[in-house]
N, C-alpha and C positions, 0 to 999 in steps of 0.2 A: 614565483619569484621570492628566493630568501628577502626577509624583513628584518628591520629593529621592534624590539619589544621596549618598553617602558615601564618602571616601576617605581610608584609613586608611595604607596601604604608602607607602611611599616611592618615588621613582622621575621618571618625566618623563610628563606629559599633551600631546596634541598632535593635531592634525587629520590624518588621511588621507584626502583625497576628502572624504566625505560624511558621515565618519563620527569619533567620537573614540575615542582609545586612554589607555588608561591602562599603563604599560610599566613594571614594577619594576625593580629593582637585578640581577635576574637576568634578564634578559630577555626575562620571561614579560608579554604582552599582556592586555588584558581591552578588550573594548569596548564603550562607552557606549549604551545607547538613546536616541540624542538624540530622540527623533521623543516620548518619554515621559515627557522631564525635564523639568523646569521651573527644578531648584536644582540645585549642584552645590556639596558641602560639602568642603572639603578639610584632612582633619588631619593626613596626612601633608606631610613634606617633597617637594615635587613642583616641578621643571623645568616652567615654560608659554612659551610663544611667541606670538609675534603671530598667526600664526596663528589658533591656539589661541581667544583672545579674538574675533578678525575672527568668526570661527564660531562661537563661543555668544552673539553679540551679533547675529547677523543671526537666531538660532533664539530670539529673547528668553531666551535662561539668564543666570539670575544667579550669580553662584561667590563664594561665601562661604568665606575663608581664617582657620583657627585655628593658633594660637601651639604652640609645641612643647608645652605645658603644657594646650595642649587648650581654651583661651579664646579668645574672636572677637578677630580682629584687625585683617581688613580685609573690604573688599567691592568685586567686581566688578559692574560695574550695568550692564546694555545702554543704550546711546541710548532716552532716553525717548519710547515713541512715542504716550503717551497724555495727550500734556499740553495745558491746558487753560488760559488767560491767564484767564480770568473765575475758574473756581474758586482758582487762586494768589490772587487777588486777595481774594474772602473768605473767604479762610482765613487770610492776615495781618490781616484788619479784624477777622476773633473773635479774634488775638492780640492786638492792639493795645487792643483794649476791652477794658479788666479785667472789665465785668458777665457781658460774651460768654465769656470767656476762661475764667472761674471755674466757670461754665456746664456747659461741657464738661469741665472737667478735674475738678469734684465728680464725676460720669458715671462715670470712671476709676475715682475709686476706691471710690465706691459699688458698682459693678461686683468690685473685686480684693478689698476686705471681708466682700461678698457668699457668694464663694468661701472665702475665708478660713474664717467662718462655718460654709458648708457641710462645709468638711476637718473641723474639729472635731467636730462632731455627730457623722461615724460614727465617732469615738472619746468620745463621749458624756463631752465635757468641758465640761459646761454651767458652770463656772464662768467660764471663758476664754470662752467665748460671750459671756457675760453681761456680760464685760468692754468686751469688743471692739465689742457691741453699742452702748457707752456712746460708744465713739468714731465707731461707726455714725451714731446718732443725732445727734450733733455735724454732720455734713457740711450738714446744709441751713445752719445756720446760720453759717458759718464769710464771713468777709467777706476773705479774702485766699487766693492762692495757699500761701504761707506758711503759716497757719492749718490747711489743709487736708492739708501736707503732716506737718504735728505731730501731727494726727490719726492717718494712716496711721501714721507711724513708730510711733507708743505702741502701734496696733493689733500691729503686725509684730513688735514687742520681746515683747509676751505671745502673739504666734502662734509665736513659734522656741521662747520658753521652753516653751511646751506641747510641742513636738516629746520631752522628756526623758520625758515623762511614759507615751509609747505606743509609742518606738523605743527596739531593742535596746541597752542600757549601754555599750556601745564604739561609741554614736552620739551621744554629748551633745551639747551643744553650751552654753555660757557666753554667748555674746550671737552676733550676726551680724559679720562679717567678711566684706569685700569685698577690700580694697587691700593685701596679699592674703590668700584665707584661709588661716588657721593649723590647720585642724584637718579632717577628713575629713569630714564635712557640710558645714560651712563651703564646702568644696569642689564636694561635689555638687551645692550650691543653685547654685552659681555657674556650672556648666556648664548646670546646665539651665535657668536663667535666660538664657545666652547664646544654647542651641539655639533658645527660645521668640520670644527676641528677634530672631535671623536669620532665624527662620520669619516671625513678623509683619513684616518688615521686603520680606522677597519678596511678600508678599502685597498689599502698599501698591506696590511697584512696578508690577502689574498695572491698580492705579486710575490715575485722576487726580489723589490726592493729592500734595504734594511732600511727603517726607517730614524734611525738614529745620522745619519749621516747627511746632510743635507747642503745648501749650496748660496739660499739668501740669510737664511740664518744661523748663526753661528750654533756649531754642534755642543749642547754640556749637558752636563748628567741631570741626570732626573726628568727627561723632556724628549719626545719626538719631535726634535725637528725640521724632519723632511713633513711630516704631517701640517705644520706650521706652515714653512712654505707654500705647499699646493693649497694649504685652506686660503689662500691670500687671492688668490684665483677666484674663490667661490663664495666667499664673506659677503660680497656687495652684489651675487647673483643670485644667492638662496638666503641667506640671513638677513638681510636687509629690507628686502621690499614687503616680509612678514612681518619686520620692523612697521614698515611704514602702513601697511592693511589693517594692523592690529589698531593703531592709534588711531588712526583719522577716521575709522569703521566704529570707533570706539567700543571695538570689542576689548580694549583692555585702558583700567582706568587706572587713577591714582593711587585706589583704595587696593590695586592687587600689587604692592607693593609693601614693605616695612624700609621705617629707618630705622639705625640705630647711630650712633656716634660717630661721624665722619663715615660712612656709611650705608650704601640701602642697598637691597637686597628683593629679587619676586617672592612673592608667598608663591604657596603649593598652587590655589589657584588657577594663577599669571602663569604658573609654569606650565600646568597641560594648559590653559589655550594657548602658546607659542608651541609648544610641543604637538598637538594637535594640527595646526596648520603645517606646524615642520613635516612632520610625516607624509600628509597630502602632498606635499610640494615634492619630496623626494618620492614619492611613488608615480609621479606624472612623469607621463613620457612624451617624447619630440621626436620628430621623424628627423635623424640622424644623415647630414648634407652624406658625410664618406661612410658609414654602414647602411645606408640606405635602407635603414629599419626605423622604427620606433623605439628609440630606447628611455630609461629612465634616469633622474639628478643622478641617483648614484651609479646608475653604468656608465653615465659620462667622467664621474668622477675617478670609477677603476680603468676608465679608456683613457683619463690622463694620466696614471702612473703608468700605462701599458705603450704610451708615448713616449716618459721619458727613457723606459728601459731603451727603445730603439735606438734614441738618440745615445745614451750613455755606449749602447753595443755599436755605434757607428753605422746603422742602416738606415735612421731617419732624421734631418733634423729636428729637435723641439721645437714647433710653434705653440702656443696659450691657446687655450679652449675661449673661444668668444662668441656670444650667444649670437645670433645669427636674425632672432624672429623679433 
């Protein structure tokens, strides 16, 4: 089963032959399995060459590059070779149609509420259930993008408040924080928010969807955000409860963290054990209710893009992926 690789050290990546190399500051080698990667994530400071790219772009790898601070920043994408003029085409006509459009983007977040939902119960905070459910119930009828997104947020504002209530005291958190977070959860959400989002993001690559065009979030340059969308799905089924194992296990403490000014940020640390556990989690497989196999996070998550195409081609409707176990 193609995998993600991780790259943490510092140093230069480069092709030799047939193969790739990853070379530290000392000039100690490590070589790539290309023949088993599918992603290549890089949070160290790394030297690439044309090379480099020529060759993970003839092996379809996508290389996904993070900021010193351990946040996505950019993306290498292979020449698409699965692209499809007719499906571009209705996949801009459910954007352009508000009925279409709202359609699928209710899906989203009925799907990320869903979860939401589910996090809570096994800390048996039926009040917050109760709440969120109010905003649940809301989704059918909401008549706007907009609408719909006021729902989620009110959901998300009593889903973080409840975080105080079941994680250890030196995890609170006062509201959510994005631009940038201030405070060490704040933080954590937002790396694994990113991880979820560069994973869904590879996974669309493999369709035919274009992932520029999307349908809860509004489409603008410099952003995938159909990857956005569908990570909204899986934020609160894969990022989160590593969220919550990491704290309360105290396998990650205060000290794998830096502040700086209005600001904090994981040290290198914090980031392989969230990284660490991420990968576990996405290589674990569930025996799949409709392929009646075992499959894994990430075949679910290329089985929800391979949803929405039907729905977009008019064979299936879109229902949300909802965990089942």
């Amino acid at each position: 089963m193609p995998r993600s690789y991780y790259i943490f050290s510092n140093g230069r990546i480069k092709r030799q032959e047939n193969t790739i190399y990853i070379e530290n500051d000392k000039g100690e080698k490590k070589a790539i399995p290309v023949e088993d990667v599918d992603t290549i994530h890089i949070f160290g400071e790394v030297d690439c060459n044309s090379k480099f790219f020529d060759f993970v772009a003839k092996n379809k790898i996508s290389v996904q590059f993070y900021n010193y601070y351990g946040y996505y920043s950019g993306t290498f994408m292979p020449r698409e070779s699965n692209l499809s003029g007719f499906l571009i085409v209705k996949q801009v006509l459910h954007y352009t149609d508000p009925a279409l459009r709202l359609k699928i983007a209710r899906s989203f977040i009925e799907g990320a509420l869903f979860h939401i939902i589910r996090n809570l119960r096994e800390y048996k905070l039926e009040e917050e259930v109760n709440l969120i459910n109010q905003e649940y119930d809301k989704i059918a009828s909401v008549n706007s993008i907009e609408e719909l997104m006021s729902c989620e947020g009110r959901a998300r504002d009593i889903y973080y408040q409840a975080f105080n209530k079941f994680l250890r005291e030196d995890f609170s958190i006062e509201k959510r924080e994005k631009h940038p977070p201030t405070n060490p959860l704040n933080a954590l959400i937002s790396f694994a928010n990113s991880l979820v989002y560069t994973t869904v993001l590879s996974e669309i690559y493999h369709t035919q969807l274009n992932p520029c065009v999307s349908f809860l979030h509004q489409p603008g340059e410099r952003r995938y955000s159909l990857a956005l969308d569908i990570a909204e799905i899986f934020k609160p089924l894969i990022g989160d409860p590593i969220i919550f194992n990491l704290i309360n296990n105290r396998m990650i403490t205060i000290e794998d963290f830096d502040k700086e000014l209005n600001f904090c940020y994981l040290k290198e640390e914090g980031r392989k054990k969230f990284v660490k556990l991420f990968d576990e989690k996405m290589k674990t497989t569930i025996k799949h209710r409709k392929l009646k196999r075992n499959v894994s996070y990430k075949t679910i998550i290329r089985h929800e893009c391979y949803k929405l195409i039907k729905h977009l081609l008019g064979e299936e409707e879109y229902k949300p992926f909802k965990a089942w176990w």
